[in-house]
C-alpha positions as CSV (number, residue, x, y, z in Angstrom):
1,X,0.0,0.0,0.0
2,X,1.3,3.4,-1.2
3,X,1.7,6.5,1.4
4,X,-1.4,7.8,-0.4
5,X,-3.5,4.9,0.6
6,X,-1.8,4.9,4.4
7,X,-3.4,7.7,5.0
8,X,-6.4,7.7,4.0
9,X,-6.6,4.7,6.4
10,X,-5.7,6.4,9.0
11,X,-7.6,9.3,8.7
12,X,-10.6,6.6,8.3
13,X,-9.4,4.6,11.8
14,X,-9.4,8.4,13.5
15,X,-12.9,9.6,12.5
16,X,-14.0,6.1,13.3
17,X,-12.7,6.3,16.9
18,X,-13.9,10.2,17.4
19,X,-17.7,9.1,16.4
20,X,-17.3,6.2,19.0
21,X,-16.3,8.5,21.7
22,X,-19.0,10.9,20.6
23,X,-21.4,8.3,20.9
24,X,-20.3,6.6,24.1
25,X,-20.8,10.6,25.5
26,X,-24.4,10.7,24.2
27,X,-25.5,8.2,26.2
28,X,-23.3,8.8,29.1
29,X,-24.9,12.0,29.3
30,X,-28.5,10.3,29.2
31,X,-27.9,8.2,32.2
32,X,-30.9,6.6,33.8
33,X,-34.3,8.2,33.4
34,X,-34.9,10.9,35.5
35,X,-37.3,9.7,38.2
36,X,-41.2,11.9,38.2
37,X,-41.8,14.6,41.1
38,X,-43.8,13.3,43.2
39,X,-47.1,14.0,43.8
40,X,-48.7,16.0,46.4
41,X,-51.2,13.0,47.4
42,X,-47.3,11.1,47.1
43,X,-45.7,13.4,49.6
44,X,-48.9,13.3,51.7
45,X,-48.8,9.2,51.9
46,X,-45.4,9.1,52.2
47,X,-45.2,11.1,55.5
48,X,-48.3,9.8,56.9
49,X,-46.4,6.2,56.7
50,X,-43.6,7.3,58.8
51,X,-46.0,7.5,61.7
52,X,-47.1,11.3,61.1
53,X,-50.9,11.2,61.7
54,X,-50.9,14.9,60.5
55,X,-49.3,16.3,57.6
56,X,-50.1,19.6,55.7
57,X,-48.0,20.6,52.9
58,X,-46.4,23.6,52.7
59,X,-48.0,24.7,49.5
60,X,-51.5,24.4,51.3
61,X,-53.8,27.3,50.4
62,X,-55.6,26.9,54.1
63,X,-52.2,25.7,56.4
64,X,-52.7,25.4,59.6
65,X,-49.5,26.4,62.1
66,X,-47.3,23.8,63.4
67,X,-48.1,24.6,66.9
68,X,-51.7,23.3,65.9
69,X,-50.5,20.5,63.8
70,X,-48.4,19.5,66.8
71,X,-51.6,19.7,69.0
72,X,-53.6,17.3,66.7
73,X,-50.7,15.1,67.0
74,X,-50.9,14.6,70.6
75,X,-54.6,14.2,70.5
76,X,-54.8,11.7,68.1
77,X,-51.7,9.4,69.6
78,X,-53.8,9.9,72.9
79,X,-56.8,8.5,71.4
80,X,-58.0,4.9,70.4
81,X,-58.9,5.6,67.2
82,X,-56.5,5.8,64.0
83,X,-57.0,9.2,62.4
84,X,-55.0,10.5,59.6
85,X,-55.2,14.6,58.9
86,X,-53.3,15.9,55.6
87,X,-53.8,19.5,54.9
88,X,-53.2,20.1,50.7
89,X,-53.1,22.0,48.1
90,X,-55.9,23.1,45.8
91,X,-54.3,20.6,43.0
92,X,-54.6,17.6,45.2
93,X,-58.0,17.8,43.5
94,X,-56.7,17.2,40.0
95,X,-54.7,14.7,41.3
96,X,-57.7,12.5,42.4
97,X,-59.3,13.2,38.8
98,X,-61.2,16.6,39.8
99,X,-63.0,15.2,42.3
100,X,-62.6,16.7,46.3
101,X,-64.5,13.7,47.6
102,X,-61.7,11.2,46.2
103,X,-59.1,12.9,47.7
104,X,-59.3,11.1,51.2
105,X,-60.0,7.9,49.1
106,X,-57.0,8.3,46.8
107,X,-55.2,9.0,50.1
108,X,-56.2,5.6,51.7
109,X,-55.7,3.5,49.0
110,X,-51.9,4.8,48.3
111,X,-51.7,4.4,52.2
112,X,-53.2,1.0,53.6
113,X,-54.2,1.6,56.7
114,X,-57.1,1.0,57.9
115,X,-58.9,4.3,59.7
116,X,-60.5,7.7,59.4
117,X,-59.4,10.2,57.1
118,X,-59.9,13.7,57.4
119,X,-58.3,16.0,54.3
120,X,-57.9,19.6,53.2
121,X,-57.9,20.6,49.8
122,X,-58.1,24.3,49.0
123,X,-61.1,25.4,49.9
124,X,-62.7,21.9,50.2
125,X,-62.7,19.7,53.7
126,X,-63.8,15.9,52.9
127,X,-64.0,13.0,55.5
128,X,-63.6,9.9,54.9
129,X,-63.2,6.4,56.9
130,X,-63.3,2.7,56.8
131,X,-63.8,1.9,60.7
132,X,-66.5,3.9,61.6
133,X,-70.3,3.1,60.8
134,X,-71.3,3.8,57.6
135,X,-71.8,8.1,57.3
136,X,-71.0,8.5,60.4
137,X,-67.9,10.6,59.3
138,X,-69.9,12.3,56.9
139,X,-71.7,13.5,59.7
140,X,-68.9,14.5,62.1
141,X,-67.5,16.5,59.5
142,X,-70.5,18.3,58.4
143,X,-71.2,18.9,62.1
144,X,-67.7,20.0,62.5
145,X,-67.5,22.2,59.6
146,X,-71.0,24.1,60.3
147,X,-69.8,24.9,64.3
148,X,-66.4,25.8,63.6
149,X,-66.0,27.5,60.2
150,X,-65.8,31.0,61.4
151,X,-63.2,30.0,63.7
152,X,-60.4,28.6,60.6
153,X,-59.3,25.2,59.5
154,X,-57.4,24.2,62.5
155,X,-60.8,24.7,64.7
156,X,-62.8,22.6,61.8
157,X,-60.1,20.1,62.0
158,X,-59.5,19.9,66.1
159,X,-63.6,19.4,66.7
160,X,-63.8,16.8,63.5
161,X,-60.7,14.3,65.2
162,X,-62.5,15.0,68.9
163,X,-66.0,13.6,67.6
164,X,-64.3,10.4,65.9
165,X,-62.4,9.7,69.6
166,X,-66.1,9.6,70.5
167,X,-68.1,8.1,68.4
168,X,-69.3,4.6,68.4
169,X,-68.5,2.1,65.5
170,X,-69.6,0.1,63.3
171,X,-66.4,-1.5,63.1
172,X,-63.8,-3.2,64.5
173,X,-61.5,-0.3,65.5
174,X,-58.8,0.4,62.5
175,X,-55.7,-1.0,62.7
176,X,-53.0,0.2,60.2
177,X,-51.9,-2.7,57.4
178,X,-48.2,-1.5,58.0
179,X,-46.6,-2.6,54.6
180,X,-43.4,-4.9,55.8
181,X,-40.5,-4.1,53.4
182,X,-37.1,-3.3,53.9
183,X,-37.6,0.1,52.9
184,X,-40.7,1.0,54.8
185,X,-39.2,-0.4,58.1
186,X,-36.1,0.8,58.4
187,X,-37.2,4.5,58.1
188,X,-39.9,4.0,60.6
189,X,-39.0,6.6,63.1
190,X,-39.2,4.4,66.7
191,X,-41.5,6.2,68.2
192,X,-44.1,6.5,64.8
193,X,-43.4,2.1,65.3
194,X,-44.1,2.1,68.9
195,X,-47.3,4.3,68.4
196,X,-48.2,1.3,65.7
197,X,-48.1,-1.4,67.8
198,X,-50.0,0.8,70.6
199,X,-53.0,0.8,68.0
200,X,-52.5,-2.7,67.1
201,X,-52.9,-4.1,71.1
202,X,-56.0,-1.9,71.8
203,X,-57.4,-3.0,68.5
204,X,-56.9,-6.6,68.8
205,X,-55.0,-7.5,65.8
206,X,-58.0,-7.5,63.9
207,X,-58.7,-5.3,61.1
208,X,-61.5,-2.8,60.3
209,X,-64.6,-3.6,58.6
210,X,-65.4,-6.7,56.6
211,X,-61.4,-8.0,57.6
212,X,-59.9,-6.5,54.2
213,X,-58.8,-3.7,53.1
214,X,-61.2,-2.9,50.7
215,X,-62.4,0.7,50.1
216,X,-63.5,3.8,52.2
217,X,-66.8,3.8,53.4
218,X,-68.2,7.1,53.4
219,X,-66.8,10.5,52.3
220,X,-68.1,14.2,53.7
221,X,-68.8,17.1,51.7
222,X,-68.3,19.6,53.7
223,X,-66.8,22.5,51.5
């Protein structure tokens, strides 16, 4: 092969290698795909599982203060009753396909434990629960809603958790299906765990309802 034709080859073997390296940086730079933002409902769920039994986002149109979170808190680990409280966003809504009153149910589901639900979205407060007797929560929050409006969304929200400590059921009181993964266990705060196992011992072992997990009972309007 002439010095014409040696470099030609070479000048072939170079571009060949730069289009390689140009390709291996393509997809170097698309890596794994990026992973979604989660959800409001998603970021709700997820703190509710650590043991929180109130959450409120701090995008919420209607928050209410930590002080008064906090005081929900201790009310709720002092009752018998498992009550979950998320204060959202108005786009929570959208999230549970434009409906307020499948908010608390989209919550539950995503969730798994069994309980009462009590949710702010917006403007809208929705109740929902699958341990007390059928409408009852409907009721409570209606009730609650009508007394306290005047008084803000932490008054609604403190009556509505005091009239599910005492109201009868229907049902076996909830106990939380606690998902058992390596994941979910390990960043169970102790205390969240401990506050668990206290609702599981006053409850039984035995789950709310029919014995499965099934589907929310009733939901409130009470916007």
């Amino acid at each position: 092969m002439g010095r014409r034709g040696r470099g030609l080859v070479a000048v072939a073997v170079v571009a060949v290698v730069v289009a390689s390296g140009a390709l291996g940086l393509g997809l170097g730079q698309a890596g794994p795909v990026a992973a979604q933002t989660a959800t409001v409902i998603d970021q709700a769920v997820s703190a509710l599982r650590k043991g929180d039994p109130v959450y409120v986002d701090p995008a919420a149109e209607r928050p209410i203060s930590a002080a008064r979170a906090e005081a929900l808190r201790r009310r709720i680990r002092a009752g018998k009753r498992s009550v979950f409280v998320a204060v959202l966003p108005q786009r929570a809504v959208a999230e549970a396909g434009g409906d307020p009153n499948e908010v608390p149910t989209v919550v539950y589901r995503r969730l798994g434990f069994a309980g009462t639900y009590a949710v702010v979205a917006g403007d809208s407060f929705r109740a929902s629960s699958s341990d007390l007797a059928k409408g009852q929560a409907a009721r409570l929050a209606t009730t609650a809603f009508a007394d306290n409006r005047a008084r803000g969304v932490d008054a609604v929200l403190a009556a509505f958790v005091e009239s599910v400590e005492g109201a009868g059921s229907g049902a076996s009181p909830g106990v939380p299906l606690v998902p058992v993964g390596g994941a979910a266990v390990v960043g169970m705060a102790v205390g969240a765990g401990l506050w668990w196992l206290v609702r599981r011992a006053r409850s039984g072992g035995r789950r709310g309802g029919d014995g499965r997990r099934g589907r929310v009972s009733d939901t409130a309007d009470a916007a």
